[in-house]
C-alpha positions as CSV (number, residue, x, y, z in Angstrom):
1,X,-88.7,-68.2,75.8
2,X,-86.9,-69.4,79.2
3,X,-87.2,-73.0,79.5
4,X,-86.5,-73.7,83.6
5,X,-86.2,-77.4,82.9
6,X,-83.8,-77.3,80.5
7,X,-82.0,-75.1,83.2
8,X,-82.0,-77.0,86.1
9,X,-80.8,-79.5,83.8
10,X,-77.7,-77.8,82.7
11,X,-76.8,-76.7,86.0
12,X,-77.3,-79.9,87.7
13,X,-74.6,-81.6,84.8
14,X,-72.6,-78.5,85.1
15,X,-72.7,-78.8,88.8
16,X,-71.7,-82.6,88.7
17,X,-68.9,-81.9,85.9
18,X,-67.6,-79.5,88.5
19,X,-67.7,-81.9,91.9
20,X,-66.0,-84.5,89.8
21,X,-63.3,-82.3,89.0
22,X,-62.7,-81.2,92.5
23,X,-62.6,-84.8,93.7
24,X,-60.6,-86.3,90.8
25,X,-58.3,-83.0,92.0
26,X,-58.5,-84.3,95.3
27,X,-57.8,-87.9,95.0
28,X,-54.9,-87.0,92.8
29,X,-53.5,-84.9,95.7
30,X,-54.1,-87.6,98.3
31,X,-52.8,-90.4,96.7
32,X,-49.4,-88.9,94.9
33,X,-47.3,-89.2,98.1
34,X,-48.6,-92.6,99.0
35,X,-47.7,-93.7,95.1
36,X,-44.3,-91.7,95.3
37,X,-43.5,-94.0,98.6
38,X,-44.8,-96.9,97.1
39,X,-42.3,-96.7,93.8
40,X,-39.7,-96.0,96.1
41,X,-39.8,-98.8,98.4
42,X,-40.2,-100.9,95.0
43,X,-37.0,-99.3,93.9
44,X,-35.2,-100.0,97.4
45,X,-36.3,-103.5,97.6
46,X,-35.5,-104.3,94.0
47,X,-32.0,-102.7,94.4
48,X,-31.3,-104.5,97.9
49,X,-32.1,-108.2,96.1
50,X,-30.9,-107.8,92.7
51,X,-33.5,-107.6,90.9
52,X,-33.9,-106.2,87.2
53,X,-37.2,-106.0,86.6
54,X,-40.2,-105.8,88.7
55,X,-43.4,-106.5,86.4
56,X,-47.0,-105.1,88.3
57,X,-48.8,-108.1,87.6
58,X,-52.1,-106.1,88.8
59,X,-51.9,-104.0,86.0
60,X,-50.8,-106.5,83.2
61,X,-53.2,-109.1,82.2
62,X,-50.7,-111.3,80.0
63,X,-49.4,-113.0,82.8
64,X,-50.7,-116.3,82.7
65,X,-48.2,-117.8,85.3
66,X,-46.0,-116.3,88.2
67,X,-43.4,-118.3,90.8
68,X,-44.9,-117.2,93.7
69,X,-41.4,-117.2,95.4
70,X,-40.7,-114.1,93.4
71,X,-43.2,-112.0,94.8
72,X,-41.7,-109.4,96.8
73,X,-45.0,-107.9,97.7
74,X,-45.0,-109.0,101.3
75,X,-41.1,-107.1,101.0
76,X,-42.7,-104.0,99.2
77,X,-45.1,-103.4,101.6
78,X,-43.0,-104.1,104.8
79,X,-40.9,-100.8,102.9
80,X,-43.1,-98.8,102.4
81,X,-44.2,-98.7,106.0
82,X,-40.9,-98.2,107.1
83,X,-39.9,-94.9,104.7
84,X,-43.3,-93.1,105.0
């Protein structure tokens, strides 16, 4: 026997599974270039001041202390609006 609940069900979830592929797909797409310019203008300022390492502190969540005179955000940014 045809259960139409159990339908509607599956094709809603279906239906959502879809729509977040094609956005996930989407954001992927919109945001690579703007990533792509943002590691390059951390490369340019990194090689321009020396620096060896540059350490995303955003993404790290041992850093219990940072010298905020070696933030070269403000720099980063000011870069990536320039190349893009």
């Amino acid at each position: 026997m045809f259960d139409k609940s159990v339908y509607i069900s599956r094709r809603k979830r279906l239906l959502a599974q879809m729509k977040d592929g094609i956005m996930a797909k989407k954001a992927e797409e919109l945001l690579n270039p703007i990533r792509k310019n943002v590691e390059k203008a951390i490369e340019e300022v990194a090689r321009i001041e020396g620096y060896d390492l540059v350490i995303d502190v955003a993404a790290l969540q041992g850093v219990v202390y940072k010298n905020e005179t070696l933030d070269i955000s403000r720099r980063v940014i000011d870069r990536y609006f320039e190349i893009r």
